[in-house]
C-alpha atoms as a printed R data frame, in Angstrom:
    type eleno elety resid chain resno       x       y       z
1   ATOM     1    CA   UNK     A     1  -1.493  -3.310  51.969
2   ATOM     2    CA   UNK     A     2   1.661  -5.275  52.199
3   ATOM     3    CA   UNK     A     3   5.857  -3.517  51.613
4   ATOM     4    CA   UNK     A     4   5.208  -5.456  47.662
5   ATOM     5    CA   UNK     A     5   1.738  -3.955  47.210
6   ATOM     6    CA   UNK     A     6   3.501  -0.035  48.303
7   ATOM     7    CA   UNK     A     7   6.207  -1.170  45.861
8   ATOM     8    CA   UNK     A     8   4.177  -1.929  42.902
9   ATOM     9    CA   UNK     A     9   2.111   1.084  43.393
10  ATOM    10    CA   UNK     A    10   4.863   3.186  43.430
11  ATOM    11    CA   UNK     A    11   6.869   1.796  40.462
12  ATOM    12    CA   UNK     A    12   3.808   1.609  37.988
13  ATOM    13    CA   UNK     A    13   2.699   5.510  38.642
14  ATOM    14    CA   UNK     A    14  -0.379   4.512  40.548
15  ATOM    15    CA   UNK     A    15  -1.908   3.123  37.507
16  ATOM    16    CA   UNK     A    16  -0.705  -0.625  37.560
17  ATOM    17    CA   UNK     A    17  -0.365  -0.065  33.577
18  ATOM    18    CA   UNK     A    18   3.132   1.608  33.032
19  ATOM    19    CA   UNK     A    19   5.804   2.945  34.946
20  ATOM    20    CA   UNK     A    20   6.452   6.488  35.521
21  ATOM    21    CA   UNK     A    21   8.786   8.505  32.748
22  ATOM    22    CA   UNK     A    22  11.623   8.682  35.765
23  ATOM    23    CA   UNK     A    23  10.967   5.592  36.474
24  ATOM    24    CA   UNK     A    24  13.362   2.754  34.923
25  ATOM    25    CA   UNK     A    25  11.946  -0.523  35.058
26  ATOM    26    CA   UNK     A    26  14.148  -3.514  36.026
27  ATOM    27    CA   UNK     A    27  14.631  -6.713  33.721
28  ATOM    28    CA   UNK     A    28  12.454  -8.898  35.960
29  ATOM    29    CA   UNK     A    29   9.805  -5.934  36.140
30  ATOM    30    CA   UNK     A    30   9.877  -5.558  32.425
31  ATOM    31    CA   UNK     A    31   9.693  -9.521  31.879
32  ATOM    32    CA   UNK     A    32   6.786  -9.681  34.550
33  ATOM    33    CA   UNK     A    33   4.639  -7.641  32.434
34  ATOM    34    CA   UNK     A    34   5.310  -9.080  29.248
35  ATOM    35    CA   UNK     A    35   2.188 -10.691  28.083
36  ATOM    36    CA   UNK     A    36   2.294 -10.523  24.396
37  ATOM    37    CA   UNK     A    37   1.518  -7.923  21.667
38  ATOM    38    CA   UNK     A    38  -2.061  -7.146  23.005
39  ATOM    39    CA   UNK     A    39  -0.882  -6.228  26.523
40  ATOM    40    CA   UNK     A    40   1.982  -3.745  24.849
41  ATOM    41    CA   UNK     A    41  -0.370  -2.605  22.667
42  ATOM    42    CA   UNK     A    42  -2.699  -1.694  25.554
43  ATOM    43    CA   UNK     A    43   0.093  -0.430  27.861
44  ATOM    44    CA   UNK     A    44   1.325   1.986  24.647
45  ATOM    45    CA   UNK     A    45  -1.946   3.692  24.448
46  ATOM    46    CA   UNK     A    46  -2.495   4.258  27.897
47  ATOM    47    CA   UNK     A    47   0.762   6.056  28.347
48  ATOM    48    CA   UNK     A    48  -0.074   8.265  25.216
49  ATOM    49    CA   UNK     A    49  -3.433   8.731  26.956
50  ATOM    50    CA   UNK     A    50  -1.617   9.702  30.415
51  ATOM    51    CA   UNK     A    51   0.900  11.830  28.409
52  ATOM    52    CA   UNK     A    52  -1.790  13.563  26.728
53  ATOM    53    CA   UNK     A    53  -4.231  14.211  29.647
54  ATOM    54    CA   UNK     A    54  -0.592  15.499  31.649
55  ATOM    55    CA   UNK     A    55  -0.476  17.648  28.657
56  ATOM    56    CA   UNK     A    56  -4.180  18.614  28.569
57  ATOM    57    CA   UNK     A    57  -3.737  19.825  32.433
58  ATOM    58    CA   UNK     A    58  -0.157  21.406  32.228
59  ATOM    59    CA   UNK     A    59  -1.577  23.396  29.544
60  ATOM    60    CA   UNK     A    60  -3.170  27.106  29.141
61  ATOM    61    CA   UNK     A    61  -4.568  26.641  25.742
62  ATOM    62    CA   UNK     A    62  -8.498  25.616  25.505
63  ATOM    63    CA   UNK     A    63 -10.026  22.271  24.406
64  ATOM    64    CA   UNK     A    64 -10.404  23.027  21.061
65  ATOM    65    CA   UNK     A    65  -6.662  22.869  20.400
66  ATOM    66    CA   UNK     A    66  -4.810  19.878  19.709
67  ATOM    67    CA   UNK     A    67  -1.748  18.851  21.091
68  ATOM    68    CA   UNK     A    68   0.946  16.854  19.830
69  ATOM    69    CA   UNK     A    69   4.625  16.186  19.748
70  ATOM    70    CA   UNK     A    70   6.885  18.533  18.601
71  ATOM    71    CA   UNK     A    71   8.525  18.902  14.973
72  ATOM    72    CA   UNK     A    72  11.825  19.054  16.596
73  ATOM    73    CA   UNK     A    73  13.390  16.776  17.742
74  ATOM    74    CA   UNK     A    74  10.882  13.555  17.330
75  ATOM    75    CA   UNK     A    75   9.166  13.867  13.775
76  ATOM    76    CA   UNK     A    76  12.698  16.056  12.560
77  ATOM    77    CA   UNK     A    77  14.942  12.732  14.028
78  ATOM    78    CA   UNK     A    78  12.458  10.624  12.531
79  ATOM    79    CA   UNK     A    79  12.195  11.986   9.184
80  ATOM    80    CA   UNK     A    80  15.939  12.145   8.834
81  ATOM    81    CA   UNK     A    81  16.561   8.463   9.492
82  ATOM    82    CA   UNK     A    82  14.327   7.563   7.176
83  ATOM    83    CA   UNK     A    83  15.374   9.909   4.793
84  ATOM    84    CA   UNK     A    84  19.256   8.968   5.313
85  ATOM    85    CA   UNK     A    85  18.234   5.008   5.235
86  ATOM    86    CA   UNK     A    86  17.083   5.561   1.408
87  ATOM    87    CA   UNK     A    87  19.775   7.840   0.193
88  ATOM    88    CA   UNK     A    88  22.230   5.440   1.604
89  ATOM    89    CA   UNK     A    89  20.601   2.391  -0.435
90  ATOM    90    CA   UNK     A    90  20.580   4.724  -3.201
91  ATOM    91    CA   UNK     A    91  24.070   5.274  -3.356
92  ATOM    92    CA   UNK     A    92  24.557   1.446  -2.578
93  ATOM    93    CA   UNK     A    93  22.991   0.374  -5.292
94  ATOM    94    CA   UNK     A    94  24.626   3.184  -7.780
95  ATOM    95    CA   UNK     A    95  27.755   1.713  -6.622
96  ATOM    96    CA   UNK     A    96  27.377  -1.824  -6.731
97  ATOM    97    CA   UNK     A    97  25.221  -1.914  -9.902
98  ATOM    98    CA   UNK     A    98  26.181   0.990 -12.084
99  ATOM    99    CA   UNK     A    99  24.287   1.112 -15.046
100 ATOM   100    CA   UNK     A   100  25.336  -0.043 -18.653
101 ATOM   101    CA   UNK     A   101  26.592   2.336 -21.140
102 ATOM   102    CA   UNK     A   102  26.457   0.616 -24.355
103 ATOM   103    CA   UNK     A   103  27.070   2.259 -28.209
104 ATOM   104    CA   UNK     A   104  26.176   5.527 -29.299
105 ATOM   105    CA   UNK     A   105  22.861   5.490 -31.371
106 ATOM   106    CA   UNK     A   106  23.513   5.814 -34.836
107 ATOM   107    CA   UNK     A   107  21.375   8.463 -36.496
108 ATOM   108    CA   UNK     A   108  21.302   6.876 -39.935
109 ATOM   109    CA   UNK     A   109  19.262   3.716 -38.779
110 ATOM   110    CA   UNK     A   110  16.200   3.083 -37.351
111 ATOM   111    CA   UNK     A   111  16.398   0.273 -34.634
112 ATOM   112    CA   UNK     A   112  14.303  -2.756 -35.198
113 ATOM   113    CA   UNK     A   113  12.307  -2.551 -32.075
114 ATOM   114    CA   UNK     A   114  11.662   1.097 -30.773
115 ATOM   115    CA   UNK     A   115  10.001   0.978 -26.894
116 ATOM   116    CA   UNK     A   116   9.504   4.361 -24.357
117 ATOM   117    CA   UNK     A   117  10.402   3.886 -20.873
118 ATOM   118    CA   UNK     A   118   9.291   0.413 -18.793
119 ATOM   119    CA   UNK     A   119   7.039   2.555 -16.543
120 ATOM   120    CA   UNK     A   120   4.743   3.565 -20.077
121 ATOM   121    CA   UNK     A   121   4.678   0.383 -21.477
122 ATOM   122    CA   UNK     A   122   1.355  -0.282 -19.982
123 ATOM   123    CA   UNK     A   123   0.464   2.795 -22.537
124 ATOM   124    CA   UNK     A   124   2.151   1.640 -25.042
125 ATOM   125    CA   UNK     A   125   0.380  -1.681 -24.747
126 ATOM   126    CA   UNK     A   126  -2.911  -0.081 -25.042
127 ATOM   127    CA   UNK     A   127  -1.725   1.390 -28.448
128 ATOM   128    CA   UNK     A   128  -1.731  -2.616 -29.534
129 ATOM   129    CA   UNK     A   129  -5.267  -3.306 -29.552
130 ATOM   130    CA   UNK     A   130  -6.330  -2.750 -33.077
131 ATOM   131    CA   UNK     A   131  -7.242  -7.098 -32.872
132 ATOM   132    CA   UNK     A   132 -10.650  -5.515 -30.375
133 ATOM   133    CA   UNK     A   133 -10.934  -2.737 -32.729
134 ATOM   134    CA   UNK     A   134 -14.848  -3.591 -33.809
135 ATOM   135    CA   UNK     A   135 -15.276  -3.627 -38.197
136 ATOM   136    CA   UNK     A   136 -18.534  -2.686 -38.697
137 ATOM   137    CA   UNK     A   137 -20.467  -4.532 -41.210
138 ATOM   138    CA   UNK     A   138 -22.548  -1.139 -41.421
139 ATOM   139    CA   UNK     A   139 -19.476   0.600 -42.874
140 ATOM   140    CA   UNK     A   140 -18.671  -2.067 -45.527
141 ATOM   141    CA   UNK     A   141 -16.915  -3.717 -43.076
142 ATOM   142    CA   UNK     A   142 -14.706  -0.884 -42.518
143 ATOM   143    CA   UNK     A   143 -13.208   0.373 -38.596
144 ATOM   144    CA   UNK     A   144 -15.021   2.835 -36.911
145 ATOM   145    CA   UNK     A   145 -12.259   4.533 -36.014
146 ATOM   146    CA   UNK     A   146  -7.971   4.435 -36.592
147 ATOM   147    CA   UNK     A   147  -6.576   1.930 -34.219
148 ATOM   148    CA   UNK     A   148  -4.043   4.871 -33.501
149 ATOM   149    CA   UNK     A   149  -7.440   6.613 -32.678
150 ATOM   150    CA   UNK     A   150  -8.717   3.663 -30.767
151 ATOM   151    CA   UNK     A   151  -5.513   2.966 -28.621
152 ATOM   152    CA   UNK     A   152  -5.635   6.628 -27.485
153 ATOM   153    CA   UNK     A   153  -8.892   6.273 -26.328
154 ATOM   154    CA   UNK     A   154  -8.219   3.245 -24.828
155 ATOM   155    CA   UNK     A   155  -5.788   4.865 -23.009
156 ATOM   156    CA   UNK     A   156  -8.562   7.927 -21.804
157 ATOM   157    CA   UNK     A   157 -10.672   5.536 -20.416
158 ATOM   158    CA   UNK     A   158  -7.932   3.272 -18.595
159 ATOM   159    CA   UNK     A   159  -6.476   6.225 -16.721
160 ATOM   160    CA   UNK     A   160 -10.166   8.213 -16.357
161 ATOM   161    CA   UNK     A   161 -11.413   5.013 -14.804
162 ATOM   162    CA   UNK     A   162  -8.180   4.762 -12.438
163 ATOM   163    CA   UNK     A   163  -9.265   8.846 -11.664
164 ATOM   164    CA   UNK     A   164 -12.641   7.742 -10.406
165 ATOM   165    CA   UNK     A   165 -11.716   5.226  -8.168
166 ATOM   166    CA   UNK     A   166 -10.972   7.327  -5.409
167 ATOM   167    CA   UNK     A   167 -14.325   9.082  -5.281
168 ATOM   168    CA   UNK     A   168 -16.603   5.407  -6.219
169 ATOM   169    CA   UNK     A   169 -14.832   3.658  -3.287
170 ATOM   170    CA   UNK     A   170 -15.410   5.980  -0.304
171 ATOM   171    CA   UNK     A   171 -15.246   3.109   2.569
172 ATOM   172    CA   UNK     A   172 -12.867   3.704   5.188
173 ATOM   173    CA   UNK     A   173 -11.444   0.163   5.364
174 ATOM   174    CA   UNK     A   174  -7.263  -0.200   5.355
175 ATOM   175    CA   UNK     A   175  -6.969  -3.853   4.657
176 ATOM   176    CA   UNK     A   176  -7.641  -5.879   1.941
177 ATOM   177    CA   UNK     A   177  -9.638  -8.310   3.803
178 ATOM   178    CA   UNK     A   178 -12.624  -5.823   4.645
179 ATOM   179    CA   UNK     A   179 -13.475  -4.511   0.906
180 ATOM   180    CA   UNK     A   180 -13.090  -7.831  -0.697
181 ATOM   181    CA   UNK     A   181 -14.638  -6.009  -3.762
182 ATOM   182    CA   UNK     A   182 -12.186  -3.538  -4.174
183 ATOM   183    CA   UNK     A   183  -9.402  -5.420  -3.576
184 ATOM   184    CA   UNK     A   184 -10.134  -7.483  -6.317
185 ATOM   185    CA   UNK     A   185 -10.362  -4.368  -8.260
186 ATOM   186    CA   UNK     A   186  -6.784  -3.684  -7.116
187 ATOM   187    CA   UNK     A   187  -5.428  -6.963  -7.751
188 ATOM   188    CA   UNK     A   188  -7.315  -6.935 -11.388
189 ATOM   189    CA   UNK     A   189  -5.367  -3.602 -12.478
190 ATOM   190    CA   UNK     A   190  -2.168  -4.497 -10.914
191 ATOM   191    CA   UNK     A   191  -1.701  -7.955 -13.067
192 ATOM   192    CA   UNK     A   192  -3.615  -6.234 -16.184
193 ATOM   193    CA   UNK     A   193  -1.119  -3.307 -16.280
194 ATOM   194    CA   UNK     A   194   1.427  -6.262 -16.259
195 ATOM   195    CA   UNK     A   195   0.056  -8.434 -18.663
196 ATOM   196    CA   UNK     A   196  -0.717  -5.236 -21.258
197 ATOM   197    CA   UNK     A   197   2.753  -4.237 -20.264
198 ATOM   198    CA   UNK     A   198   3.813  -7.826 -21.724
199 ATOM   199    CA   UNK     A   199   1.728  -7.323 -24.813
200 ATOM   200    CA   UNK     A   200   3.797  -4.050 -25.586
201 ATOM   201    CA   UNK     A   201   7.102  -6.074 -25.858
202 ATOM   202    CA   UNK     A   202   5.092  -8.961 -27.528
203 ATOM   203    CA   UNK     A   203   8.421  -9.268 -29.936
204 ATOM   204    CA   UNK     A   204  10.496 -10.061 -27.053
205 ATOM   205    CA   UNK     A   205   8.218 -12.849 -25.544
206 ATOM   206    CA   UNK     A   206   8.894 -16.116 -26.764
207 ATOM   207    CA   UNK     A   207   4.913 -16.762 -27.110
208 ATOM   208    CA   UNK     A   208   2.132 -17.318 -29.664
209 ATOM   209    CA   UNK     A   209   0.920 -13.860 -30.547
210 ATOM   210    CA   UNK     A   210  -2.840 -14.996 -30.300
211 ATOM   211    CA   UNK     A   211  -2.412 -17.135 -26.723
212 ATOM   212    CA   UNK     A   212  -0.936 -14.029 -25.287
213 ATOM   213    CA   UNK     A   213  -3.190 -11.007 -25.991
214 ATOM   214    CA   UNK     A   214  -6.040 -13.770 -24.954
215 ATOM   215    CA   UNK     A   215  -3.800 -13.890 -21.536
216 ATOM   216    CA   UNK     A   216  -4.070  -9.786 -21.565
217 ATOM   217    CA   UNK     A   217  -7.601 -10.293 -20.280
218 ATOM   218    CA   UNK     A   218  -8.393 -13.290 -18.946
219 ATOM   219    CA   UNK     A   219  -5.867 -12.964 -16.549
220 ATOM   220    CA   UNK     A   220  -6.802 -10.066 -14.252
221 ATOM   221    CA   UNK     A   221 -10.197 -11.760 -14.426
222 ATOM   222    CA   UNK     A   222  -8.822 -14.315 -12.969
223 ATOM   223    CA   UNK     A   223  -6.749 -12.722 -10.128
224 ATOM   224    CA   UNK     A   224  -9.474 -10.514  -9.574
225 ATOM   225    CA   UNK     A   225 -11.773 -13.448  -9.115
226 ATOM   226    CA   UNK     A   226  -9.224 -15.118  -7.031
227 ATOM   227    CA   UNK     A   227  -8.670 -12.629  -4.653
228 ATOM   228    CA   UNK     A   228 -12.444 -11.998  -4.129
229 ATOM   229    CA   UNK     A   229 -13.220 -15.122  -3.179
230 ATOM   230    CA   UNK     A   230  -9.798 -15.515  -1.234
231 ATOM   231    CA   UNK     A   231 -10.745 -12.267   1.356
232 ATOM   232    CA   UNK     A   232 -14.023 -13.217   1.417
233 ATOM   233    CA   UNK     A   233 -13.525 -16.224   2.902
234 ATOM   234    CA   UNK     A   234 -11.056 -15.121   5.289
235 ATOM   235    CA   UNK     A   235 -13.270 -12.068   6.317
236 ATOM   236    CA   UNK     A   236 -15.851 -13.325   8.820
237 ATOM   237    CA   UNK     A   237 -12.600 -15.064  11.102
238 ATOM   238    CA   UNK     A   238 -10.960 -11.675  10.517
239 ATOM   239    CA   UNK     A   239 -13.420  -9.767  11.395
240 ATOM   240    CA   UNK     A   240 -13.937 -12.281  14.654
241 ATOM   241    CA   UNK     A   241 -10.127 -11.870  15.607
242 ATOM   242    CA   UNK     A   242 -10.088  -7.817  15.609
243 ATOM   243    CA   UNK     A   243 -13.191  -7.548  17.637
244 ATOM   244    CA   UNK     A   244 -12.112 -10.060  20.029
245 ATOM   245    CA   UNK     A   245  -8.115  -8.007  20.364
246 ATOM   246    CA   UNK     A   246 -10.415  -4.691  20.181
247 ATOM   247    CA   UNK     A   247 -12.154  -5.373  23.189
248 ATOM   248    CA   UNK     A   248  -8.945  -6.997  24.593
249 ATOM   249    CA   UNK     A   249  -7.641  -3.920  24.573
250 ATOM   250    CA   UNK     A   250 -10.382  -1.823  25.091
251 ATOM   251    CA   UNK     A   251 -12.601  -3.923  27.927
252 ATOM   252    CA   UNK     A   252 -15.961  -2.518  27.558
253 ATOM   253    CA   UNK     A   253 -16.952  -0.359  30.557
């Protein structure tokens, strides 16, 4: 073994993967193993393996235990910035952009257009349906049911079917791209909470009253539809590409 084979031994720990923790690397050393995002990938999760197998033999406590880093200082530090990073925008923004105080309401009239809060106007939207309201011709032609009656159960089933999602889609994926299905799901409720959002401030859209409730639906149809076939397409080279870093990273023994 020659004086630059001792020398690389000795600054990468034995391992030829990462340098010791006392260890500082040198620029050159640094740029000499920089091979892209696999190989840091690769050399991050063999120094958490090292680290943990150090901790694993240091340790008196039995297998079953799991270690980890302490609260204090790295997930405390951590926590903190993040924390700090949002209360600072928040006080940013309050400062820059403070909000509008306009006239006092005036008891004595009603206003012309009365609307909750923008986050419920998806609700309120759903209170607008009386057009899908069915008349029966059974009942003389009469509503089965108050469209008051019917927009509350509208909104029972919107936010009972949003409370079943979690337990009908039971996949471990976490992209979009590998359960085209129910990200198209996603995508549909997304632009339909917009577009019934819309409907609830149809007075305020400059639009015939007809085209847009027609746009309610036939939109997140669309963008469902869209984004189906979208991921689906893109899912067999995706698939292709995280096998092939997978086992780039993780060379099969």
């Amino acid at each position: 073994m020659t004086n630059n084979d001792n020398t690389t031994a000795e600054t990468d720990g034995g391992t030829g993967i990462v340098a010791p923790d006392d260890e500082t690397p040198t620029w050159s050393e640094r740029k000499a193993r920089k091979t892209g995002l696999s190989r840091l990938t690769y050399e991050y999760f063999e120094r958490s393996r090292r680290e943990d197998q150090d901790l694993r033999t240091e340790s008196d406590y039995v297998e079953r235990d799991v270690l980890g880093f302490p609260t204090w200082p790295h997930e405390t530090i951590r926590n903190l910035s993040i924390a700090s990073f949002f209360v600072g925008m928040i006080f940013f923004l309050s400062a820059t952009l403070p909000p509008h105080i306009g006239s006092p309401a005036n008891p004595s009239s009603t206003p012309a257009i009365i609307l909750p809060d923008w986050y419920l106007y998806w609700s309120f939207g759903l209170l607008k349906l009386s057009p899908v309201n069915p008349e029966l011709s059974i009942l003389g032609g009469q509503k089965l049911m108050a469209d008051r009656t019917y927009g509350v159960l509208a909104n029972v089933v919107v936010v009972g079917f949003i409370a079943m999602v979690p337990f009908l889609n039971k996949g471990s994926a976490r992209r979009p791209v590998e359960q085209p299905f129910w990200a198209a799901v996603g995508v549909g409720g997304v632009v339909f909470a917009f577009t019934i959002s819309v409907l609830a401030v149809q007075n305020l859209v400059p639009m015939n009253i007809d085209l847009l409730f027609d746009l309610t639906f036939l939109l997140p149809i669309v963008a469902g539809i869209v984004t189906y076939a979208v991921l689906k397409t893109m899912r067999e080279g995706y698939m292709y590409d995280l096998n092939r870093r997978y086992y780039r990273l993780r060379p099969p023994r």
